[in-house]
TIKOLGU-439164 format. One record per atom (N, C-alpha, C): residue in one letter; x, y, z. Coordinates in steps of 0.001 Angstrom, whole numbers, padded with zeros to 6 digits, always signed. Layout:
aXYZ...
//
This chain:
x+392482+129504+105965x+391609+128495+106558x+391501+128663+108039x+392919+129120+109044x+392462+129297+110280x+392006+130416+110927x+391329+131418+109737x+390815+132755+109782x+389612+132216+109527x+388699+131529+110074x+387291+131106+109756x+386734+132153+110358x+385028+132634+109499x+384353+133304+110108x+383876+132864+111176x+382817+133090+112033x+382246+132823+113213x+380918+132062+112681x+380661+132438+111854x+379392+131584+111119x+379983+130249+110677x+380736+130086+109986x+381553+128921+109139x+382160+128217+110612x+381707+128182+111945x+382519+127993+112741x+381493+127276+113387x+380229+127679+113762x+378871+127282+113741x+378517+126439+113083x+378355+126661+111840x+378315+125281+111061x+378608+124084+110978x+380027+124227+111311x+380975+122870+110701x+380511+122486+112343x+380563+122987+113938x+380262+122364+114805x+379027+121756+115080x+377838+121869+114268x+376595+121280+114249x+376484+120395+113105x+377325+120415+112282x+377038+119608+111229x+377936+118196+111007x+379303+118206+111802x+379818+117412+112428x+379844+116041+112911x+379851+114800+112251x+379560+113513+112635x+381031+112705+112707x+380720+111521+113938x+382077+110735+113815x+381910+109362+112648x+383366+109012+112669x+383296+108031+112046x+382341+106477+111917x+382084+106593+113085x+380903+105248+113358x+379430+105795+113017x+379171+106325+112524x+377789+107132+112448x+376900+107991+112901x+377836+107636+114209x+376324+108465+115034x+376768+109607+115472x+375652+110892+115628x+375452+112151+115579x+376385+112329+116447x+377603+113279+116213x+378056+113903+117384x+377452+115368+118137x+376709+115632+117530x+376250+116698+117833x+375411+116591+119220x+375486+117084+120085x+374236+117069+121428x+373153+117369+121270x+373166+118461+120458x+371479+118350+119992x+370928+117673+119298x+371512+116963+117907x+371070+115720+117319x+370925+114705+117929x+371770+114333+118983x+371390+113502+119909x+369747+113796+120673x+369820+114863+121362x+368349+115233+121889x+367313+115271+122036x+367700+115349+120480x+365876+115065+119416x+365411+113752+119036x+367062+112946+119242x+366878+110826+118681x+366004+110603+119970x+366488+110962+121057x+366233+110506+122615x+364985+110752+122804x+364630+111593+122335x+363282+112201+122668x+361839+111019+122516x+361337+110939+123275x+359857+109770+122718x+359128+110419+121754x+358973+111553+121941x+357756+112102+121276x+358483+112553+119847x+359616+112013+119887x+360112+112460+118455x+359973+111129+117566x+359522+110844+116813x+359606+108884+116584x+360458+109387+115598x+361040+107921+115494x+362190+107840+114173x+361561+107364+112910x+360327+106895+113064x+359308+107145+111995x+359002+108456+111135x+359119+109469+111591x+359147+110877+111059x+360220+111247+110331x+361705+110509+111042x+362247+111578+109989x+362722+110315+108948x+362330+108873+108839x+362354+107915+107770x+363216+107109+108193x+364344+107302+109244x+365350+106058+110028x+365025+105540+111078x+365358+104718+111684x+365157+103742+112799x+364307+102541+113040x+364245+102099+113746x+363960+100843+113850x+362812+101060+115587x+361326+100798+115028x+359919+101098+116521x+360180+099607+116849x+359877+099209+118663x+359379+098212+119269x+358429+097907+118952x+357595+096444+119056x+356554+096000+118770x+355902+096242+120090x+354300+096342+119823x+353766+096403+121208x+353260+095233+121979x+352980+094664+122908x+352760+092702+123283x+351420+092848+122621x+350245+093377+122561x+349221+093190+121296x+349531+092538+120098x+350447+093328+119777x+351061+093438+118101x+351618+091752+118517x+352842+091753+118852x+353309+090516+119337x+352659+089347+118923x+351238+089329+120261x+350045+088490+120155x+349700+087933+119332x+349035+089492+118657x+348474+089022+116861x+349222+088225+116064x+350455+088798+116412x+351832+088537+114999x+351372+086275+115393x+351591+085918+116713x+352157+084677+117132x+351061+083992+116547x+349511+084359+116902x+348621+084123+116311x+348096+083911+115021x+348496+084399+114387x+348678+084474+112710x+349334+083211+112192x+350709+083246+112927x+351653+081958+112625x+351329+080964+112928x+350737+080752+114002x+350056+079541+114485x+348699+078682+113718x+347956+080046+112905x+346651+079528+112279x+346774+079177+110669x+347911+079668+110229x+348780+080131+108984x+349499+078488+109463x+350372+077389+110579x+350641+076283+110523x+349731+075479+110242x+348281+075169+110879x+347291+074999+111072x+346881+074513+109377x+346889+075755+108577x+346107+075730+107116x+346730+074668+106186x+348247+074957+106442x+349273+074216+105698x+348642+072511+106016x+348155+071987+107422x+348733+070736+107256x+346715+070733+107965x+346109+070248+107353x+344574+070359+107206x+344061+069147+107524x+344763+067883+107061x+344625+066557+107551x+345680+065902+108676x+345052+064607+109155x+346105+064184+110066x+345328+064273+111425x+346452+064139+112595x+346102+063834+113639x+345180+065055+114298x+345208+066372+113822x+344495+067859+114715x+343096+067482+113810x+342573+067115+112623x+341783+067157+111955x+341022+065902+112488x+341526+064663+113100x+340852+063685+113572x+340565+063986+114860x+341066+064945+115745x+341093+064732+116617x+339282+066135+117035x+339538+067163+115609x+338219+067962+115959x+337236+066933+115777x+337442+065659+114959x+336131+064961+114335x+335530+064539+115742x+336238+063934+116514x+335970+063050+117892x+335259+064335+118656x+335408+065487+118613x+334991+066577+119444x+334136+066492+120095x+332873+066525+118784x+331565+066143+119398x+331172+065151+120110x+331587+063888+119563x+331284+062288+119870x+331530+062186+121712x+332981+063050+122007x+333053+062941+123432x+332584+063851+124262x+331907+065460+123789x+330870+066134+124199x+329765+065564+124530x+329106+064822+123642x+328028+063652+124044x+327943+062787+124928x+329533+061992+124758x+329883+060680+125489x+329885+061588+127213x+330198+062714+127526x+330505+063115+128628x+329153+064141+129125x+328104+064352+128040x+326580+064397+128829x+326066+063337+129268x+326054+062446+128182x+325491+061051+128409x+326234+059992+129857x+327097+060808+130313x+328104+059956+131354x+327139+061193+132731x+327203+061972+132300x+326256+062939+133679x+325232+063241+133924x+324402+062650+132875x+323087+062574+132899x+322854+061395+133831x+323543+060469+133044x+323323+058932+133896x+323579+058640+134959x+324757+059479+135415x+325018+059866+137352x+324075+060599+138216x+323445+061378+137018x+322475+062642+138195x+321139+061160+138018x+321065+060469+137092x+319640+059499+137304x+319446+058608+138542x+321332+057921+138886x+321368+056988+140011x+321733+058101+140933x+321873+059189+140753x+321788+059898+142501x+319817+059966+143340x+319788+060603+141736x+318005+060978+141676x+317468+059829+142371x+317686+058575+141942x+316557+057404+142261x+317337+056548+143270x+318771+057147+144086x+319069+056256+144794x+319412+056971+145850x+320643+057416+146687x+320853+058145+147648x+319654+059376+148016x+319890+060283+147022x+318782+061824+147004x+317395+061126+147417x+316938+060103+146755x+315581+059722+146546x+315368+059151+147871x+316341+058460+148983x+315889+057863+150204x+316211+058570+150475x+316751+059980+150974x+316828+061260+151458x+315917+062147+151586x+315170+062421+150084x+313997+063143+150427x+312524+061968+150767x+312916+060573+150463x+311794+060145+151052x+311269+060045+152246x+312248+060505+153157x+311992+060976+154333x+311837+061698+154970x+311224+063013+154317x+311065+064570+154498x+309535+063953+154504x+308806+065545+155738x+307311+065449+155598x+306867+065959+154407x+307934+066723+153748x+307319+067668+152328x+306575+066726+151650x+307037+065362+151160x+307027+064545+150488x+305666+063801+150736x+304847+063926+151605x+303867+062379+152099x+302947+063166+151922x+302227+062045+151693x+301172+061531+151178x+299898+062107+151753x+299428+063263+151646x+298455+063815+152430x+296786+063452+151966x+296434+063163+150461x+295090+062900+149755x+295122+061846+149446x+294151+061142+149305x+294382+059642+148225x+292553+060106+147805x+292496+060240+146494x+291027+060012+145986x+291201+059302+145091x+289970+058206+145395x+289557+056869+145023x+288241+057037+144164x+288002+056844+142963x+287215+057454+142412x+285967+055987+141430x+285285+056029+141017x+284562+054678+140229x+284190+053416+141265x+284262+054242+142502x+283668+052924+143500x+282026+052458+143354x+281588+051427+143113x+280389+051300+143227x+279694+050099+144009x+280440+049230+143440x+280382+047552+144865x+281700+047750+145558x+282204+048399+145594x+283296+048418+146599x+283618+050115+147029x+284452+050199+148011x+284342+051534+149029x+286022+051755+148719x+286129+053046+148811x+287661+053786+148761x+288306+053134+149998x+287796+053304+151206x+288762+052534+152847x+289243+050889+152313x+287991+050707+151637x+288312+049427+151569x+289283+048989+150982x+289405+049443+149254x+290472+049593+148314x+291712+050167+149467x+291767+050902+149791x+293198+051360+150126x+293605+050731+151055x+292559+049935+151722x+293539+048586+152971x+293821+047647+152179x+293072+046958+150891x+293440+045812+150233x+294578+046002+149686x+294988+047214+148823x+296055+047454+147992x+297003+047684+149109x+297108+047954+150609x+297975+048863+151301x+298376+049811+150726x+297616+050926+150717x+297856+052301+150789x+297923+053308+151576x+298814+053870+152451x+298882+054922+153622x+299093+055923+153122x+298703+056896+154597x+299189+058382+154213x+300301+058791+154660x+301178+057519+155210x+302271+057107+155282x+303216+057061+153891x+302969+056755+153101x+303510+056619+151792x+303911+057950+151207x+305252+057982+150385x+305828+058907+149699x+306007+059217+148666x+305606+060195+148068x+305023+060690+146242x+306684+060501+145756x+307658+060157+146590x+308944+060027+145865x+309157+058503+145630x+308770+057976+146525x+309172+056306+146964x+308019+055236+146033x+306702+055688+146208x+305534+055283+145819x+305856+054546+143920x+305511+053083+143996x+305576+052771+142262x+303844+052846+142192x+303821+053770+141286x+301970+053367+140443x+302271+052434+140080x+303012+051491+139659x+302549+050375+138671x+302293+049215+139874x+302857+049578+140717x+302556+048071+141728x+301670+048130+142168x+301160+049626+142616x+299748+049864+143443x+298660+049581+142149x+298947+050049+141107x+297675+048977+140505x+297408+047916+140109x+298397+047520+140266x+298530+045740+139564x+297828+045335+141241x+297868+045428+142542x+297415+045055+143504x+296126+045764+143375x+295906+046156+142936x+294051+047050+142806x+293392+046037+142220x+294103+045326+140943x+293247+044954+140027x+293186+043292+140540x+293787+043162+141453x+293641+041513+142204x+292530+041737+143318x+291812+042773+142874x+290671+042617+144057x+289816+041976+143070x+288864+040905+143269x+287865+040680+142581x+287001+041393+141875x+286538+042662+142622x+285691+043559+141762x+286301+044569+140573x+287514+044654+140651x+288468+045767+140064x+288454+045122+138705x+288016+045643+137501x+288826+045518+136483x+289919+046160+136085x+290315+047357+136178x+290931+048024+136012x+291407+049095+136663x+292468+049702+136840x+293092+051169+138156x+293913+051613+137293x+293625+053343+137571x+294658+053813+136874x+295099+054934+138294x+296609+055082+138243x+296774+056199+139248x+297730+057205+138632x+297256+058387+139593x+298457+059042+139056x+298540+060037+140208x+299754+060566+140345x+300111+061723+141286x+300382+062753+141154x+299369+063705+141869x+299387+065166+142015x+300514+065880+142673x+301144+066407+142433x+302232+066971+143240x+301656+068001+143907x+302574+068218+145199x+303250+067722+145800x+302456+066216+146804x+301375+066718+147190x+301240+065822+148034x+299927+065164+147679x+299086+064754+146427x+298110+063697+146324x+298436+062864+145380x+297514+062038+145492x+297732+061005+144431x+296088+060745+144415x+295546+060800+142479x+294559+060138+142311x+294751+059177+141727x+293535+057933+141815x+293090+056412+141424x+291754+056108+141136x+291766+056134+139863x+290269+055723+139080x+290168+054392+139046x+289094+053976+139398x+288719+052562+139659x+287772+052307+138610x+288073+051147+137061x+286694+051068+136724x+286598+049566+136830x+285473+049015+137834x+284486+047799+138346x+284094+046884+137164x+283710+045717+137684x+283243+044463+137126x+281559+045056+137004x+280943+044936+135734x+279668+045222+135777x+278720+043739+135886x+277855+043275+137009x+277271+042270+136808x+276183+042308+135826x+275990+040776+135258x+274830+040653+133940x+274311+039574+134755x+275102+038566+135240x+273981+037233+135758x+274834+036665+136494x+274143+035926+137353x+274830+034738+138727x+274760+033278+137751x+275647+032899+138151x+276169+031205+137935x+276234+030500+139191x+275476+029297+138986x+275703+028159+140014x+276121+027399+139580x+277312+026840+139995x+277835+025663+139847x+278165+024724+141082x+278438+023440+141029x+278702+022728+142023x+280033+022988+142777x+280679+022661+143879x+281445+022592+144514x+281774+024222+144655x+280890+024948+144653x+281528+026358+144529x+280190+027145+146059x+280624+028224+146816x+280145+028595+147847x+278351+029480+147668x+277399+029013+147459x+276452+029761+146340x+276699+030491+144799x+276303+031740+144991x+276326+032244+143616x+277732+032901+143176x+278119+033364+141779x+279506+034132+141377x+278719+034890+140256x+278863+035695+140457x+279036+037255+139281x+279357+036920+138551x+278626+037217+137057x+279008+036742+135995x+278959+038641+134857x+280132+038740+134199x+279883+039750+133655x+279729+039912+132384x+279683+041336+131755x+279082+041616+130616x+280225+041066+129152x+281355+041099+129612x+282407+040387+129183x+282359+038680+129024x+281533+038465+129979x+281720+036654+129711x+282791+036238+131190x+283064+036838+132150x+284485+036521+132944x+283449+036582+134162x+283730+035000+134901x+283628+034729+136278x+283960+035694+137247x+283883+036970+138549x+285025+037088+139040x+284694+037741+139922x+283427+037164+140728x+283449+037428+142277x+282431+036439+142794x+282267+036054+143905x+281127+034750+144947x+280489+036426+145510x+279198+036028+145359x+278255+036663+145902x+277658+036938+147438x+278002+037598+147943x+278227+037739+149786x+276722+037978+150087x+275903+037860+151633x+275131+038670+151871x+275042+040278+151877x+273865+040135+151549x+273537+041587+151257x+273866+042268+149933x+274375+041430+148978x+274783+041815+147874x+273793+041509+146839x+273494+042590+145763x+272589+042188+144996x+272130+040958+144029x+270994+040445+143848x+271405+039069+142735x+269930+039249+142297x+269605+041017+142284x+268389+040307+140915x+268954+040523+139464x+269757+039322+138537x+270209+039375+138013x+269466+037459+137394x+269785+037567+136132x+269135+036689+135353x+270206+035036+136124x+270115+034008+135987x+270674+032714+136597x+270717+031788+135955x+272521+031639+135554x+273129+030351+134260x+273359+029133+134931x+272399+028187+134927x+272346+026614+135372x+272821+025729+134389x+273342+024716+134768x+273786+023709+133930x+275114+023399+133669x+275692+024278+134165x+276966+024133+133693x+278417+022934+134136x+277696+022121+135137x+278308+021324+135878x+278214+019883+135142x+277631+020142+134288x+277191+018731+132910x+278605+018603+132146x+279263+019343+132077x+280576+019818+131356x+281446+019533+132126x+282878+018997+131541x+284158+019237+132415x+285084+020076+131814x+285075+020567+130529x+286165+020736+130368x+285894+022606+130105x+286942+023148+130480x+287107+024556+130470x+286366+025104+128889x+286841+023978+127635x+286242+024535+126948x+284930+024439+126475x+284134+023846+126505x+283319+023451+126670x+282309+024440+127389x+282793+024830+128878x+281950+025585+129435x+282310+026915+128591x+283342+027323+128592x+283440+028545+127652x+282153+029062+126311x+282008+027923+125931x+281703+028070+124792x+279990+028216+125085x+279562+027648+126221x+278357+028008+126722x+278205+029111+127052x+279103+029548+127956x+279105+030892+128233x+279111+032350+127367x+279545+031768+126597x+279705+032913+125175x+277975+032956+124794x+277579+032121+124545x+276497+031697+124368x+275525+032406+124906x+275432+032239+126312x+274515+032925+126870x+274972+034322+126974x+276336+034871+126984x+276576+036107+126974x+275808+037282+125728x+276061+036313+124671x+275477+036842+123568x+273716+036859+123541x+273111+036135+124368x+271572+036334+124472x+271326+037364+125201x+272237+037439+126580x+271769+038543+127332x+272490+039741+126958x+273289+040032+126095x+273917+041053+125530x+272608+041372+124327x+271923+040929+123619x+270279+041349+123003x+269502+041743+123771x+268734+040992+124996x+268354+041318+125964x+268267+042510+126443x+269827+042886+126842x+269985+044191+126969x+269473+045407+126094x+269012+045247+124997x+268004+046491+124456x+267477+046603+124982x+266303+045971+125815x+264922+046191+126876x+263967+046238+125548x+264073+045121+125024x+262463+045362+123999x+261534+045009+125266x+260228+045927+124693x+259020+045611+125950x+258822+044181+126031x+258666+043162+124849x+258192+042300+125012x+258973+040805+125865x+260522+041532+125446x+261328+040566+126390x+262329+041209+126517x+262161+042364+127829x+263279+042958+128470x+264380+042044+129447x+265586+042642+129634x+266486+041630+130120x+265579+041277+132145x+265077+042322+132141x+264115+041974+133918x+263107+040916+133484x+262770+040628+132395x+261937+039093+132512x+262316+038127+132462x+263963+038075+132413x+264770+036695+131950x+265075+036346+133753x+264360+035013+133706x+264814+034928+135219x+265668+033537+135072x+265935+032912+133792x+267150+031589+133993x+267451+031328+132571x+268856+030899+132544x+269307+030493+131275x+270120+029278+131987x+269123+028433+131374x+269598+026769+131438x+270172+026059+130866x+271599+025145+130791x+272324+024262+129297x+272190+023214+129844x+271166+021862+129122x+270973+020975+129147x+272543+020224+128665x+272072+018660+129509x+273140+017982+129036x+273904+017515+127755x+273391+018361+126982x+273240+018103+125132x+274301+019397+124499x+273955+020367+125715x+273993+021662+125486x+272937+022834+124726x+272031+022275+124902x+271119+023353+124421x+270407+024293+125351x+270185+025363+125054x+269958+026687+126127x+268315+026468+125772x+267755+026672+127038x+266543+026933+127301x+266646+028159+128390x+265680+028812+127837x+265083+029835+128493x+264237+029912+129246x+263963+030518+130289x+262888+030880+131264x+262618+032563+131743x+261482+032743+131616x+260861+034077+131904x+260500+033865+133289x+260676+035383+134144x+259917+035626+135372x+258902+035389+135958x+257921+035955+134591x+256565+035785+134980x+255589+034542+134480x+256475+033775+133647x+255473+032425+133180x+256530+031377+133261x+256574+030375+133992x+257382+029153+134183x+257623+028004+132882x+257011+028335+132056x+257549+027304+131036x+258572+027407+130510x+259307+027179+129850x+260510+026596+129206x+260243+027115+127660x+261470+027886+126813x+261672+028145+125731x+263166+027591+125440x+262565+026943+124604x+263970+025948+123548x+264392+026838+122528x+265749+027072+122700x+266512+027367+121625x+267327+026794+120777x+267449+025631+121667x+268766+024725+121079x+270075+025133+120546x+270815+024893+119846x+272239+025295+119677x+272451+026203+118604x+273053+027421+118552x+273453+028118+117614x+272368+029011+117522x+272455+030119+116324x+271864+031413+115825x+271079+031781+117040x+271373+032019+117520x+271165+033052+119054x+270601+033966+118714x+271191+034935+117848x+270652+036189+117874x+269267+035841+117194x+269236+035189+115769x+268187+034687+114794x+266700+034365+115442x+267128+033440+116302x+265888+032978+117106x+265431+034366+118350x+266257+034886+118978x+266087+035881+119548x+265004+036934+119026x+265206+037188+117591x+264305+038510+117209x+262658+037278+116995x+263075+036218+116823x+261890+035524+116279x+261522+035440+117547x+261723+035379+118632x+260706+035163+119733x+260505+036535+120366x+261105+037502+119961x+260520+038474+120490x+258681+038995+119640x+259270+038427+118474x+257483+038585+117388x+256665+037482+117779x+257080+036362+118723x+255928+035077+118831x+255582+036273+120236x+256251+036411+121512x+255603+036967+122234x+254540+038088+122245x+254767+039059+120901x+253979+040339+120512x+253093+039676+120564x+252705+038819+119790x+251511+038001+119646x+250487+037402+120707x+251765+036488+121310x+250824+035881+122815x+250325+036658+123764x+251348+038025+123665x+251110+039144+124949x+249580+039853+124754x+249110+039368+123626x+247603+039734+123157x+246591+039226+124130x+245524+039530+124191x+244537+039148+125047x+242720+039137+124072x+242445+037730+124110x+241428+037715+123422x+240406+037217+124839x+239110+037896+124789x+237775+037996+125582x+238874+038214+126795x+239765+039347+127399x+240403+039187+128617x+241593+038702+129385x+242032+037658+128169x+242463+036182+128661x+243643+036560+127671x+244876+036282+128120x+246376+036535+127460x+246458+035300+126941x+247077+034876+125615x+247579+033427+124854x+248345+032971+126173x+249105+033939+126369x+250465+033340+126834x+250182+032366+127975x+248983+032659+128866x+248926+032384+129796x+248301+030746+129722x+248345+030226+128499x+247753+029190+128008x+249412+028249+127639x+250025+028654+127354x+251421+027739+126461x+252232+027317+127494x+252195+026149+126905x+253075+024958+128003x+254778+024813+127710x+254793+025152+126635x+256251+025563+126204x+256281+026210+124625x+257803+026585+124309x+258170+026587+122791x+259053+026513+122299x+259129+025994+120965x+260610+025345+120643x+260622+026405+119743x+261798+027048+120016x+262331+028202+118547x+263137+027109+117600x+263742+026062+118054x+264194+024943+116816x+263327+024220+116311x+261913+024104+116293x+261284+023352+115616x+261507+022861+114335x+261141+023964+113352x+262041+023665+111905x+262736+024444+111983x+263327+024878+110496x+263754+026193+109874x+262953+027521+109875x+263057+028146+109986x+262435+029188+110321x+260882+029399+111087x+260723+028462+112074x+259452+027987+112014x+259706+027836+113814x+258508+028412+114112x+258166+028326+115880x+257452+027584+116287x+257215+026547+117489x+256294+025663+117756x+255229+026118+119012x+254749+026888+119629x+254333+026647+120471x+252879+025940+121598x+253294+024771+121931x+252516+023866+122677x+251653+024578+123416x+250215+024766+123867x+249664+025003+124672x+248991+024275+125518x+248489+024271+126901x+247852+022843+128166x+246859+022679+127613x+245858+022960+126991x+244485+022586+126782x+244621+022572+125161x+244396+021340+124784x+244013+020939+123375x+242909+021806+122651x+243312+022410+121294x+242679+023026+120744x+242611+024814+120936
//
């Protein structure tokens, strides 16, 4: 045995391990040490994890706790998620509104960017744009940030002639305002009042008639026989509705020949033409009825026999005579 060959001597010194396991050999050692040798290759050892791996691994466990317990406080608490996503637009929306219309808004209302450089005034016809924009106070002072349309037309429409204003603003710097006017149909006299008032196509009182202002317009007398609001109302409807026929322009009684609509103390409307002074009775009710019927008695009178027009003969006519039935009186018997 202590006659070993030189080979058998070789051997046993490379092949050689201690009692605790590990390689005594230096070169078996060499090759463990080595990185590029993994202990994956030769089927022993134990690789580090990499912090990726790690990551993933913690991640897993965490979504893997998660599955197990599905109800409860994490499951109520995604429900609310949205509700306070909302609750916290709806909280910054409503801050940027009172910055917008309060601090920011008297900030830029005082920039020149902002003013008011155009104002067109548009549907003027008895009244003038200078005029409107001193009544309403409107400057070019005023700011397309600061400016309420709704106040500037509610003050438009307290001008007497204004029925209606609409505005709106051009950015940056105009603002338009359509004006649509009171259309006159006829003047009213009444007592205690300064001459004549505009009477419109609507039936509504709503301007005194100035110099220089037009009034060839038909003229509602009588109305001072009455006290009570309704009462006159109801006259007024009345005659609104005659001169609202009128308004066709039949040749024979266009609304330019109506020169008075009179309400006796009874209330019955009599009529008067331009060109012949007598008096046409209508008496109360069917307005329109009697209307077409005197437009066919006039076809008639507007005739001319040897030269000479009927009409120019009749002292009056009652459209109430009977029922369907016209009276008209003439000055000379027969």
């Amino acid at each position: 045995m202590k006659n070993r060959t030189l080979l058998e001597k070789i051997r046993a010194f490379f092949g050689r391990k201690d009692k605790t396991g590990r390689s005594s050999s230096p070169l078996t050692q060499k090759f463990s040490n080595t990185k590029s040798y993994k202990s994956s290759h030769s089927g022993s050892g134990t690789r580090k994890k990499s912090f990726l791996e790690k990551w993933r691994t913690k991640r897993g466990e965490r979504l893997q706790q998660k599955s197990i317990f599905p109800m409860g406080r994490n499951t109520d608490t995604l429900n609310r998620a949205p509700f306070k996503a909302f609750l916290l637009i709806g909280v910054i929306l409503t801050g940027a509104y009172l910055f917008v219309t309060g601090p920011l808004q008297s900030f830029y209302g005082n920039l020149q960017t902002f003013r008011i450089h155009e104002i067109e005034i548009s549907g003027c016809v008895m009244t003038t744009p200078a005029a409107l924009r001193k009544f309403a106070d409107i400057s070019y002072e005023m700011n397309m940030l600061t400016i309420d349309p709704s106040a500037i037309q509610k003050r438009l429409e307290k001008h007497p002639w204004v029925a209606g204003a609409t505005l709106r603003r051009i950015w940056p710097d105009r603002i338009n305002i359509v004006i649509n006017e009171h259309r006159p149909n006829a003047l009213i006299v009444q007592e205690g009042k300064d001459g004549f008032e505009y009477f419109d196509r609507k039936g509504n009182v709503f301007a005194t008639v100035i110099p220089g202002q037009e009034i060839d317009y038909p003229v509602i007398t009588g109305l001072d026989e009455f006290d009570t609001k309704a009462e006159r109302r109801k006259l007024l409807d009345a005659a609104t509705s005659f001169l609202s026929l009128a308004a066709r322009n039949n040749p024979n009684l266009p609304a330019q020949n109506i020169s008075e609509i009179h309400f006796s103390s009874d209330g019955e409307l009599i009529l008067y033409l331009v060109e012949h002074p007598f008096p046409i009775y209508f008496g109360k009710g069917e307005i329109k009825r009697k209307y077409f019927q005197l437009r066919k008695v006039l076809e008639v009178l507007y005739r001319k026999k040897k030269g000479i027009s009927m009409i120019d003969k009749v002292a009056y006519i009652r459209m109430d005579y009977q029922k369907n039935k016209v009276l008209v009186a003439n000055n000379q018997a027969g």
